[in-house]
DRENRORO-75215 format. One line per field, with one value per residue: residue number from 1; residue in one letter; x, y, z of N, C-alpha, C in turn. Coordinates in nm, 2 decimals, always signed. Example, Ala and Ser with C-alpha at 12.3 -4.5 7.8 and 13.67 -1.06 7.14 Angstrom:
BEGIN
num [1 2]
residuo [A S]
n.X [+1.32 +1.28]
n.Y [-0.57 -0.22]
n.Z [+0.78 +0.71]
ca.X [+1.23 +1.37]
ca.Y [-0.45 -0.11]
ca.Z [+0.78 +0.71]
c.X [+1.32 +1.29]
c.Y [-0.33 +0.00]
c.Z [+0.78 +0.79]
***
This chain:
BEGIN
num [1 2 3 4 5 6 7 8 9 10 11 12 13 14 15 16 17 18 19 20 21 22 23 24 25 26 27 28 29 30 31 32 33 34 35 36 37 38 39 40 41 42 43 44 45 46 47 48 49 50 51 52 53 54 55 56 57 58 59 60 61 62 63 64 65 66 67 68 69 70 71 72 73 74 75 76 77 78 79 80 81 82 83 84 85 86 87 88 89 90 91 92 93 94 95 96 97 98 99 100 101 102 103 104 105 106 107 108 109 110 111 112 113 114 115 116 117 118 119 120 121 122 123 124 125 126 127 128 129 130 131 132 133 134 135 136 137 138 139 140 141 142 143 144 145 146 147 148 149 150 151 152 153 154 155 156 157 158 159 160 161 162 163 164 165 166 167 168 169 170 171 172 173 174 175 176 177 178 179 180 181 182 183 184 185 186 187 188 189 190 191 192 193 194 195 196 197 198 199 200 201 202 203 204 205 206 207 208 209 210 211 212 213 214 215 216 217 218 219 220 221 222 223 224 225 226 227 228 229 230 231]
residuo [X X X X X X X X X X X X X X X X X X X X X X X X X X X X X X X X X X X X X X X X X X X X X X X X X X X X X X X X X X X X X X X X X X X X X X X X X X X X X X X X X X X X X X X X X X X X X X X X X X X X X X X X X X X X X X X X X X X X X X X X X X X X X X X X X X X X X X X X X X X X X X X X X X X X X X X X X X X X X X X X X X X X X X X X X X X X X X X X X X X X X X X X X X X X X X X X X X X X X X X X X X X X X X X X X X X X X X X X X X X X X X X X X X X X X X X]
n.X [+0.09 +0.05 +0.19 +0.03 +0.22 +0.10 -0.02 +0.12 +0.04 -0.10 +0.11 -0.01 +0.10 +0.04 -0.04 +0.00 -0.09 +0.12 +0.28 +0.52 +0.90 +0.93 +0.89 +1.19 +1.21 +0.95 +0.94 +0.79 +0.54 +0.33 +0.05 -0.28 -0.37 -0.58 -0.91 -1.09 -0.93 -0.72 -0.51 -0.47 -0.26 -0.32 -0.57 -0.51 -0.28 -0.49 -0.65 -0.47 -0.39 -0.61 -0.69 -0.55 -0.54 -0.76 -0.74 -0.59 -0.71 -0.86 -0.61 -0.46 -0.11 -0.09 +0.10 +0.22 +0.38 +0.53 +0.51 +0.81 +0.86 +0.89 +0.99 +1.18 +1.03 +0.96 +0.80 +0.44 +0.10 -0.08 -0.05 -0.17 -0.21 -0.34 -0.54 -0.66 -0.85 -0.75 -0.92 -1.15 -1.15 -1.21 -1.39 -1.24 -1.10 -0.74 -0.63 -0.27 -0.12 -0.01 +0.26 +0.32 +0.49 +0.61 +0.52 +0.70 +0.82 +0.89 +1.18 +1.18 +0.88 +0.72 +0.47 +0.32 +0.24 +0.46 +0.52 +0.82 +1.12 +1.17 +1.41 +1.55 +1.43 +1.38 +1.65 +1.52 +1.45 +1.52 +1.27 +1.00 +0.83 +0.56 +0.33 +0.13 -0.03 -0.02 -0.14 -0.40 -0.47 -0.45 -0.65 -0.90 -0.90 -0.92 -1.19 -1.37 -1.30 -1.42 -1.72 -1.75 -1.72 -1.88 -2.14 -2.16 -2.04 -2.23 -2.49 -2.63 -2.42 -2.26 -2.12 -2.03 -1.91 -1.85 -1.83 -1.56 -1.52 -1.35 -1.08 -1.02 -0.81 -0.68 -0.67 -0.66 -0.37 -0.19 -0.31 -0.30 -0.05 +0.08 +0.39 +0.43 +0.32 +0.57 +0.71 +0.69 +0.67 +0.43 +0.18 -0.11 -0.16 -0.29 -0.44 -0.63 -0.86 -1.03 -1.22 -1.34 -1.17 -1.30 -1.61 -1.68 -1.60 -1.74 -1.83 -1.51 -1.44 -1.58 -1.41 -1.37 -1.57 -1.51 -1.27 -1.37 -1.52 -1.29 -1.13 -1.30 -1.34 -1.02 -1.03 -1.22 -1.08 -0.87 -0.95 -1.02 -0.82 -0.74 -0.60 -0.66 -0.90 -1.22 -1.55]
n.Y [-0.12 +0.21 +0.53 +0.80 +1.16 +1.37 +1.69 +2.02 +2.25 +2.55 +2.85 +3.16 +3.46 +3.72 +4.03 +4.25 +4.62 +4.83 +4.81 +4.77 +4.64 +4.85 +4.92 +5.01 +5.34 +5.37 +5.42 +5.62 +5.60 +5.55 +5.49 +5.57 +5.80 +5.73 +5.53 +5.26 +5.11 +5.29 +5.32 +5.31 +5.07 +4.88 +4.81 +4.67 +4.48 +4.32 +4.25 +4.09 +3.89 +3.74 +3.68 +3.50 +3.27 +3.20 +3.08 +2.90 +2.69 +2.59 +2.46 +2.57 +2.73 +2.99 +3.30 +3.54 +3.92 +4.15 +4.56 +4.57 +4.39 +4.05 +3.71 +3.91 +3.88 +3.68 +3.37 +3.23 +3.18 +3.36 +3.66 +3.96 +4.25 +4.41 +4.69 +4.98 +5.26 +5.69 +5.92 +6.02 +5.87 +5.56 +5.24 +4.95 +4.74 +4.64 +4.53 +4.36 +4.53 +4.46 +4.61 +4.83 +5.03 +5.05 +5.33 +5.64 +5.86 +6.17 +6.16 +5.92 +5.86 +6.07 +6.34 +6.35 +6.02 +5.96 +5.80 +5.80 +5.80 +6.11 +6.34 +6.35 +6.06 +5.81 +5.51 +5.23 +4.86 +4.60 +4.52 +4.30 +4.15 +4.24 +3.98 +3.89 +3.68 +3.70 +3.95 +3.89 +3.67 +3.83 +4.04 +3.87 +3.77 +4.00 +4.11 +3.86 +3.89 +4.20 +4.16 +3.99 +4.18 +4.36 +4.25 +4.28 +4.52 +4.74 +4.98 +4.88 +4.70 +4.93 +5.07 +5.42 +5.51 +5.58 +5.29 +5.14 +4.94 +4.70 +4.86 +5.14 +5.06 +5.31 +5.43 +5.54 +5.57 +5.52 +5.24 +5.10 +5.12 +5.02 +4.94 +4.63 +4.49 +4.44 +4.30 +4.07 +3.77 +3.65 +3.46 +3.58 +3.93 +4.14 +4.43 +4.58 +4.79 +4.92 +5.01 +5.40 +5.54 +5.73 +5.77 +5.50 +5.38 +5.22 +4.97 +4.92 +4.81 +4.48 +4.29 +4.04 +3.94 +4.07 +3.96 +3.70 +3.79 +3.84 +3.59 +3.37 +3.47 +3.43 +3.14 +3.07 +3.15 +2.99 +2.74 +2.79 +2.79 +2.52 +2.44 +2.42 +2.19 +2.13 +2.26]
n.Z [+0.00 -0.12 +0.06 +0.10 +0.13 +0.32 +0.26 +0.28 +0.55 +0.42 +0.43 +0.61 +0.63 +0.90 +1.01 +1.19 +1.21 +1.19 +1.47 +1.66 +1.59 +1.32 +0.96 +0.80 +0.64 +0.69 +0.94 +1.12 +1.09 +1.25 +1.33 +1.38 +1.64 +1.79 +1.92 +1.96 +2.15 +2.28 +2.02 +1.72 +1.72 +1.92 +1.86 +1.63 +1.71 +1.87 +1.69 +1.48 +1.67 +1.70 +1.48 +1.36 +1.57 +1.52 +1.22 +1.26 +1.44 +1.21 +1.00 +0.94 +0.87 +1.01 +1.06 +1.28 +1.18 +1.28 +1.23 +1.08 +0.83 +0.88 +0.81 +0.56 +0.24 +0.26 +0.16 +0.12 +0.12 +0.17 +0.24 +0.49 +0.62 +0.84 +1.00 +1.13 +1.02 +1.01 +1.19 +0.97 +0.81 +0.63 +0.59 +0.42 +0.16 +0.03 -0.25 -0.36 -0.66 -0.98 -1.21 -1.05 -0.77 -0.45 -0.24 -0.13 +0.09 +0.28 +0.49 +0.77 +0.68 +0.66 +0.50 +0.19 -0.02 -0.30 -0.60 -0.64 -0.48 -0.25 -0.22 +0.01 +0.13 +0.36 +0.35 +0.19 +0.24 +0.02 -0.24 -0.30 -0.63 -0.76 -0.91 -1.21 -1.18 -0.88 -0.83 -0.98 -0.77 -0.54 -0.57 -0.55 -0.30 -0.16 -0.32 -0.11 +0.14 +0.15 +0.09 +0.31 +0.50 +0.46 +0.54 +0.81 +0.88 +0.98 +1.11 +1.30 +1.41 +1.51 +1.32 +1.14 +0.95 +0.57 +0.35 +0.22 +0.05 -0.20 -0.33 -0.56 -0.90 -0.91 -0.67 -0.30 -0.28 -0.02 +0.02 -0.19 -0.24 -0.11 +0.14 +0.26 +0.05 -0.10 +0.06 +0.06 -0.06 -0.06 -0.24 -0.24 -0.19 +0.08 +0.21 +0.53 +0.62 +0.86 +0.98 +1.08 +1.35 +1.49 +1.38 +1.39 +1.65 +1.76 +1.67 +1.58 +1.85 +1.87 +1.79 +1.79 +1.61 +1.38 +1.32 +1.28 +1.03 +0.88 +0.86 +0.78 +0.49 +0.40 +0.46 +0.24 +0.03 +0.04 +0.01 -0.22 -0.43 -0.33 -0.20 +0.12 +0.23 +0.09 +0.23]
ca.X [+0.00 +0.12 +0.15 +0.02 +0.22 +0.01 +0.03 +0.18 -0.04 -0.07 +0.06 -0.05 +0.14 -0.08 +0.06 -0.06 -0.05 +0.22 +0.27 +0.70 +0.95 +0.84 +0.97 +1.26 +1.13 +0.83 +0.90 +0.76 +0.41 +0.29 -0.05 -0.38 -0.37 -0.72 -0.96 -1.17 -0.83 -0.62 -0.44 -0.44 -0.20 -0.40 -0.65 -0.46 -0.23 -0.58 -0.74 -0.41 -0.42 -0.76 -0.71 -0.41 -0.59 -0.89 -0.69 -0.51 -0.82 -0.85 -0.53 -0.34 -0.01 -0.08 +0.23 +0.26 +0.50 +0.52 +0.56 +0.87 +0.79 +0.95 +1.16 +1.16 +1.03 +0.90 +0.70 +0.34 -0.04 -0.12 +0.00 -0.26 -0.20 -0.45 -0.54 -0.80 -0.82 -0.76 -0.99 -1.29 -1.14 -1.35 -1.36 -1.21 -0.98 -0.68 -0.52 -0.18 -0.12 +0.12 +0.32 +0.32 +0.58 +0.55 +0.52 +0.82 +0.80 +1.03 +1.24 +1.10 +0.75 +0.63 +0.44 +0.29 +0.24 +0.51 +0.58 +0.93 +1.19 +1.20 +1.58 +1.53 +1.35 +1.48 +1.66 +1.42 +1.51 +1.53 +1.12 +0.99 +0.74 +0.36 +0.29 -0.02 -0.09 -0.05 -0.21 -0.54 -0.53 -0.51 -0.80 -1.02 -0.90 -0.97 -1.36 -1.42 -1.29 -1.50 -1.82 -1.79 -1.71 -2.02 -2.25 -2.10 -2.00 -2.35 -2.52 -2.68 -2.32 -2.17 -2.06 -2.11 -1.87 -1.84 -1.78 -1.52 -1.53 -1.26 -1.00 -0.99 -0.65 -0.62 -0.75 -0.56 -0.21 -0.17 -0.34 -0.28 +0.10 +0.12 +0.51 +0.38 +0.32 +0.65 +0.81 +0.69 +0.66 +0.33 +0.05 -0.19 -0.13 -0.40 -0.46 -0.73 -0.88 -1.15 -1.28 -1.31 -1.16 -1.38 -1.72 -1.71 -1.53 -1.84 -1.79 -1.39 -1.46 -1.60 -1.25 -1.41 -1.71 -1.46 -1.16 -1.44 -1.55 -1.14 -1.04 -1.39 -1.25 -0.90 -1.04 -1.25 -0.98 -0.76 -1.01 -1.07 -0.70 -0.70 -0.48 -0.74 -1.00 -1.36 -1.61]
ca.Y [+0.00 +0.37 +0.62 +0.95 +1.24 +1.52 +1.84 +2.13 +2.34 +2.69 +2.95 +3.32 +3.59 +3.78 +4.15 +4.38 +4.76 +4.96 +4.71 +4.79 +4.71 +4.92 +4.91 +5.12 +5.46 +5.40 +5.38 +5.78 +5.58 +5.47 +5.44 +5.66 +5.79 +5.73 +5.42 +5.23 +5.07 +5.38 +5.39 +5.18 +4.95 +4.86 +4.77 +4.57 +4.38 +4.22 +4.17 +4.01 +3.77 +3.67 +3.57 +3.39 +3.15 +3.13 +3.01 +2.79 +2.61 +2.54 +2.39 +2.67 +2.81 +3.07 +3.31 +3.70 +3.94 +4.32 +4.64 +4.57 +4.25 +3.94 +3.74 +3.96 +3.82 +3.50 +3.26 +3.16 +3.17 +3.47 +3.80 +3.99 +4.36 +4.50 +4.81 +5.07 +5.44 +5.74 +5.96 +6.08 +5.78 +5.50 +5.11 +4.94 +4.64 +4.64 +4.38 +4.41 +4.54 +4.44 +4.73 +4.99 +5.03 +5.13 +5.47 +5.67 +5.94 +6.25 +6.09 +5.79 +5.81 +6.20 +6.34 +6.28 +5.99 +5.98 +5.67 +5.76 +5.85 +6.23 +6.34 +6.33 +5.94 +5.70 +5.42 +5.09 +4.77 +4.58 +4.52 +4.17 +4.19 +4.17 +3.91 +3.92 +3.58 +3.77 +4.06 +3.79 +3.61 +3.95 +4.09 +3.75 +3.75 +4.15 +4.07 +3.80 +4.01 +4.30 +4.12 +3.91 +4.27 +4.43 +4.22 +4.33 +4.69 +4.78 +5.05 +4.79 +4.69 +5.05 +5.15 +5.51 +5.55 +5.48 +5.19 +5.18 +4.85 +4.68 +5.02 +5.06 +5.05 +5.46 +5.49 +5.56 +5.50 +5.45 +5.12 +5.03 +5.08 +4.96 +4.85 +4.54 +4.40 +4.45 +4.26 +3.96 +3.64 +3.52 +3.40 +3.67 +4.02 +4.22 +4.51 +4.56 +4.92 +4.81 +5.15 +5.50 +5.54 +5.80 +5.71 +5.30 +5.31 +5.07 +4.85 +4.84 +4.76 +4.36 +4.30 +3.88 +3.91 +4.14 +3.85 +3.59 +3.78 +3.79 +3.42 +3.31 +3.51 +3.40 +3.00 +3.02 +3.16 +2.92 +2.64 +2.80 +2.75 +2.41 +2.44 +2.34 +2.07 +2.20 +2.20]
ca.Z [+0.00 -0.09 +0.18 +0.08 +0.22 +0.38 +0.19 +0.41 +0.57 +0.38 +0.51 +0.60 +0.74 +0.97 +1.01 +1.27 +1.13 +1.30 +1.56 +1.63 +1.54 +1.18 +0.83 +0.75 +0.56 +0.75 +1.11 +1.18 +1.09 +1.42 +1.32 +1.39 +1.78 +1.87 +1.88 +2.08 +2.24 +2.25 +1.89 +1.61 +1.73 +2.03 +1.79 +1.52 +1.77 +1.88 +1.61 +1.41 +1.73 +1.69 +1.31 +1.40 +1.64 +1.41 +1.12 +1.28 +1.41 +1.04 +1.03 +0.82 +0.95 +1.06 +1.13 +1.27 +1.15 +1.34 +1.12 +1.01 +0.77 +0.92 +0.74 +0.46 +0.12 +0.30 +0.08 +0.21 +0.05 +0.19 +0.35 +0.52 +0.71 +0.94 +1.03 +1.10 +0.94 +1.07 +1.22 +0.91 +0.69 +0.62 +0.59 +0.29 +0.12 -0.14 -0.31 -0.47 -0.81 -1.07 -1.30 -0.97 -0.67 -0.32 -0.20 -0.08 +0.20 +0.35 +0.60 +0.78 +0.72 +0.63 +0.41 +0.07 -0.09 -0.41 -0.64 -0.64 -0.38 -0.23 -0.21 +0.16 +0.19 +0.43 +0.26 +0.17 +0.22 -0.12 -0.27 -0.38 -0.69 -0.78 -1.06 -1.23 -1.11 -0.77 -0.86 -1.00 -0.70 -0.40 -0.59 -0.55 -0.12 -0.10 -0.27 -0.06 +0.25 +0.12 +0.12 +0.43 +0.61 +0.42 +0.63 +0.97 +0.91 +0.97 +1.19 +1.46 +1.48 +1.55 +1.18 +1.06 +0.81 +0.44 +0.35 +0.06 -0.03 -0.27 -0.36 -0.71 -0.89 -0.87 -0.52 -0.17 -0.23 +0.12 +0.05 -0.33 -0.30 +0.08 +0.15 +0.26 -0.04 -0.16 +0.16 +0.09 -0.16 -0.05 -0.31 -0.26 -0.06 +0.11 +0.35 +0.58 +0.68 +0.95 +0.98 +1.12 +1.47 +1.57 +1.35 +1.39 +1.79 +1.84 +1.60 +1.60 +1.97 +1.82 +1.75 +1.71 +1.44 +1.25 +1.35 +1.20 +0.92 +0.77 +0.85 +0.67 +0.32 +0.41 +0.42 +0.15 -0.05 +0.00 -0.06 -0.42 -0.45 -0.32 -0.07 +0.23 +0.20 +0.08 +0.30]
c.X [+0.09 +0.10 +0.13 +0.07 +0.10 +0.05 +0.03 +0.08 -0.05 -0.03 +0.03 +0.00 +0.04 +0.02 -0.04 -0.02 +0.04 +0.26 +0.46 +0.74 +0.87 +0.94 +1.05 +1.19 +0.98 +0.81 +0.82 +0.63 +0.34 +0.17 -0.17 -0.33 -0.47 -0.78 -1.01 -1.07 -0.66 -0.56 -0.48 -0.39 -0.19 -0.49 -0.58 -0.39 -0.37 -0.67 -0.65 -0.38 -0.53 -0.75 -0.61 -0.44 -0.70 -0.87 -0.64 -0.58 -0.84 -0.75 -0.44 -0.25 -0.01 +0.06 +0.20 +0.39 +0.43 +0.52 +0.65 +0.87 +0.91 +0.93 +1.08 +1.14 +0.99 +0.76 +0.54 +0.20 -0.06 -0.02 -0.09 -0.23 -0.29 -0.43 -0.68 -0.75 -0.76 -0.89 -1.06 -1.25 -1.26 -1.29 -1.31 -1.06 -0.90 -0.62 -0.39 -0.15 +0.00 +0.14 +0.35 +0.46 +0.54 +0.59 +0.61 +0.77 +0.93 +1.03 +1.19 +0.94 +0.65 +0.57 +0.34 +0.31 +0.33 +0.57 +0.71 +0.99 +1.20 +1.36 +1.59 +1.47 +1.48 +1.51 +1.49 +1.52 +1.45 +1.36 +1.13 +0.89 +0.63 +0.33 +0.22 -0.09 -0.11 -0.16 -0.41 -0.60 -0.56 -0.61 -0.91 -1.02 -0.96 -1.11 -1.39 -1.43 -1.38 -1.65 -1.84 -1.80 -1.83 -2.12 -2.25 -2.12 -2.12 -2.37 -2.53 -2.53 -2.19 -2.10 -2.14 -2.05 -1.91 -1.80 -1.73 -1.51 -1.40 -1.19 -1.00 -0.84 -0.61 -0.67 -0.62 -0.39 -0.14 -0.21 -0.33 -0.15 +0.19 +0.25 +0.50 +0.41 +0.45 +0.79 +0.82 +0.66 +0.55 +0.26 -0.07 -0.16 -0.27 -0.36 -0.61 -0.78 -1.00 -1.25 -1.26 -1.27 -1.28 -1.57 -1.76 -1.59 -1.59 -1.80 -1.63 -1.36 -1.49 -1.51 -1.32 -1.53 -1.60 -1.28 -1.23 -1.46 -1.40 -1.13 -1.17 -1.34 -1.14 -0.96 -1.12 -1.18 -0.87 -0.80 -1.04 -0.92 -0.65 -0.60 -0.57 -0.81 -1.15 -1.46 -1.73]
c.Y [+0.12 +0.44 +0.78 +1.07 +1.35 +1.62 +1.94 +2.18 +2.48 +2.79 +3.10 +3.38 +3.69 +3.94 +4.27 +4.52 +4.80 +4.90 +4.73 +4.68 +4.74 +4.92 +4.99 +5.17 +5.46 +5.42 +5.51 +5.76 +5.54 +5.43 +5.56 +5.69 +5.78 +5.57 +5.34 +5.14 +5.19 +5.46 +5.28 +5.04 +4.83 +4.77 +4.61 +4.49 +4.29 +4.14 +4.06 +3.86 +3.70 +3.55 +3.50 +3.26 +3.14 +3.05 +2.94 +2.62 +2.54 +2.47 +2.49 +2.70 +2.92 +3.17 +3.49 +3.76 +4.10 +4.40 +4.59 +4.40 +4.11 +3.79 +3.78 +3.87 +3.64 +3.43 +3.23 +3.18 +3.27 +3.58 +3.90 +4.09 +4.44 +4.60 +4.86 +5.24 +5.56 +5.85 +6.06 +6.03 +5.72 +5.32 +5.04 +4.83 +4.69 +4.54 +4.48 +4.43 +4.54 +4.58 +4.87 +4.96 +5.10 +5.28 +5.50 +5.84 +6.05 +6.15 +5.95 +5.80 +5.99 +6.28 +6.31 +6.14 +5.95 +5.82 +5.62 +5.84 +6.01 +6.28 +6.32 +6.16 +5.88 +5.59 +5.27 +4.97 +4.69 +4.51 +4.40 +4.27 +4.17 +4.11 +3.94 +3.84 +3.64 +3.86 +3.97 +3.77 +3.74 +3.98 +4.01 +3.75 +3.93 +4.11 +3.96 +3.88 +4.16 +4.26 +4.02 +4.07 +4.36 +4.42 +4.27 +4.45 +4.77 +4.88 +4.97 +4.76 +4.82 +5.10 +5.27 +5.54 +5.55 +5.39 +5.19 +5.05 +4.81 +4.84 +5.00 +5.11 +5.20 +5.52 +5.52 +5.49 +5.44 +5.29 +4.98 +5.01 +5.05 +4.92 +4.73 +4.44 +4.37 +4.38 +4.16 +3.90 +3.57 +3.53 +3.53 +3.81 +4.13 +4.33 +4.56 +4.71 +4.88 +4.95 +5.28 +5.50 +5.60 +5.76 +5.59 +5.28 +5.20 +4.95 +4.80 +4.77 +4.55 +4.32 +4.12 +3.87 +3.97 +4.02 +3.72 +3.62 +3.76 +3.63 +3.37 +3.32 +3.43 +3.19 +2.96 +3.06 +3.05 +2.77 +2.67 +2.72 +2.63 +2.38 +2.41 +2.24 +2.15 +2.16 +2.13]
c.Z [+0.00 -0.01 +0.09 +0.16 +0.25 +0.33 +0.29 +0.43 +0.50 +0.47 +0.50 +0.67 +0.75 +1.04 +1.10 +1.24 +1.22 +1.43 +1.52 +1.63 +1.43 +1.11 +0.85 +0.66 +0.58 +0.88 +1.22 +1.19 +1.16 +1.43 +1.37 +1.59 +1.84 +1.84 +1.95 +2.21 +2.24 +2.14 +1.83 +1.65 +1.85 +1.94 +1.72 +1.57 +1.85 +1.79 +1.51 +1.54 +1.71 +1.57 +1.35 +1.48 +1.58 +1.28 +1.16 +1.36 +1.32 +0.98 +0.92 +0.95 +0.93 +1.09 +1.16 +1.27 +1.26 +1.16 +1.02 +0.97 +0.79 +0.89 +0.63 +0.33 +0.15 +0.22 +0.15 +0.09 +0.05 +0.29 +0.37 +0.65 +0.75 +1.01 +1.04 +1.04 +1.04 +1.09 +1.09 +0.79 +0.64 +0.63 +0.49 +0.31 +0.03 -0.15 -0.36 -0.60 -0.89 -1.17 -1.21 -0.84 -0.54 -0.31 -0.14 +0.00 +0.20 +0.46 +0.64 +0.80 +0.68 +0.52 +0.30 +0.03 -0.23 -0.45 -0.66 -0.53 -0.37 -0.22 -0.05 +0.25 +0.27 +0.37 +0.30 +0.17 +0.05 -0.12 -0.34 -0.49 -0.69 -0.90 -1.10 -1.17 -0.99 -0.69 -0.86 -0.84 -0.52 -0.46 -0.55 -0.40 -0.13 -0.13 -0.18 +0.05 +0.24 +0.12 +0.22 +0.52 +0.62 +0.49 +0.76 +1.00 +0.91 +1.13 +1.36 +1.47 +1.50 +1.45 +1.13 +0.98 +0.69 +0.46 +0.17 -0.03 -0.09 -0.31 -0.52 -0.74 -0.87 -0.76 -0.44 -0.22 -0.19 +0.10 -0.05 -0.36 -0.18 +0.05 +0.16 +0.16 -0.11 -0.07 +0.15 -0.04 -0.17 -0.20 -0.36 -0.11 -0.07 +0.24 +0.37 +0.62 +0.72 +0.98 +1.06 +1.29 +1.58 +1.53 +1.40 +1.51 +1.81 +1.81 +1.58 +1.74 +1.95 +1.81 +1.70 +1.60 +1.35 +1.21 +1.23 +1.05 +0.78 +0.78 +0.76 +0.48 +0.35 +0.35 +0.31 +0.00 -0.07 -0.03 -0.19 -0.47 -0.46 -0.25 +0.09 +0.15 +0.20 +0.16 +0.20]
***
């Protein structure tokens, strides 16, 4: 009789926003200062725990990285960085996009937005790329994650924002040319904006329905893929 090995577990780096140590040329970005747990990164270090023991329930590997993306350019299914906005943002996904580069800052972290270095930026550490295959498959985990979070981000559950939904490819910057994506090797890369600090306190307070509604996209993403077992 043949033995069939067991195919690895997938995994997903799980990235808490602004959560220190932080990128080089980003580390000035600390994250929003307000939020129903203080700041941002009160927030996003609970809620990147959450998904971390909900996916791994599921039997994915699970792994968290801080700010600064640990080990750089690491291989896995997914990479997935959580965050909420700042105060009179809103709620909203992006995937990564192939043909663009991350955003460059004054110093570490100020400023504008710009696709190419200020004479003043802090150096970068060296950038992986975005396939298309990449690019295909973050778009298909951000819609899932955009319509699992749709059902939630509702009034009765303490949401008054917008809700921005998937970013399109000339949207926020901040979210379409995230460093993030350019740290890492996984499969498909995503970032999370969970909503407004000050509008949706109530609802970023949930920290587990909004924990459940990512790991649900995350697994049924990775069952399209074939990389879990279908329910």
């Amino acid at each position: 009789m043949i033995a069939h090995a067991t195919p690895p577990a997938p995994i997903v780096w799980v990235q808490a926003g602004h959560e220190g140590p932080r990128e080089p040329g980003y580390t000035a970005q600390t994250g929003a200062g307000s939020g129903p747990f203080g700041n941002e990164v009160g927030f996003t270090t609970r809620l990147a725990t959450r998904v971390t023991v909900l996916l791994r329930r599921y039997g994915v590997d699970a792994r968290r990285t801080p700010g600064r993306v640990t080990p750089p350019a690491a291989r896995g299914a997914v990479f997935i960085s959580l965050h909420h906005d700042a105060a009179g943002g809103r709620a909203g996904v992006s995937g990564a996009r192939t043909g663009v580069n991350e955003n460059w800052y004054h110093g570490e972290g100020f400023g504008t937005a710009s696709p190419t270095p200020y004479p003043d930026s802090a150096p970068h550490r060296p950038a992986t790329t975005v396939a298309a295959v990449v690019e295909k498959r973050s778009h298909d985990l951000a819609n899932r994650i955009a319509t699992r979070f749709r059902a939630i981000f509702t009034s009765a559950n303490g949401a008054y924002s917008p809700y921005g939904g998937v970013e399109s490819r000339d949207g926020n910057p901040r979210m379409t040319r995230f460093y993030g994506f350019y740290r890492s090797n996984a499969g498909a890369r995503v970032l999370v904006e969970a909503g407004d600090p000050a509008r949706d306190a109530d609802f970023l307070r949930r920290v587990d329905p909004i924990a459940a509604a990512v790991t649900r996209a995350i697994l049924d993403h990775l069952r399209s893929r074939e990389l879990l077992p279908r329910r």
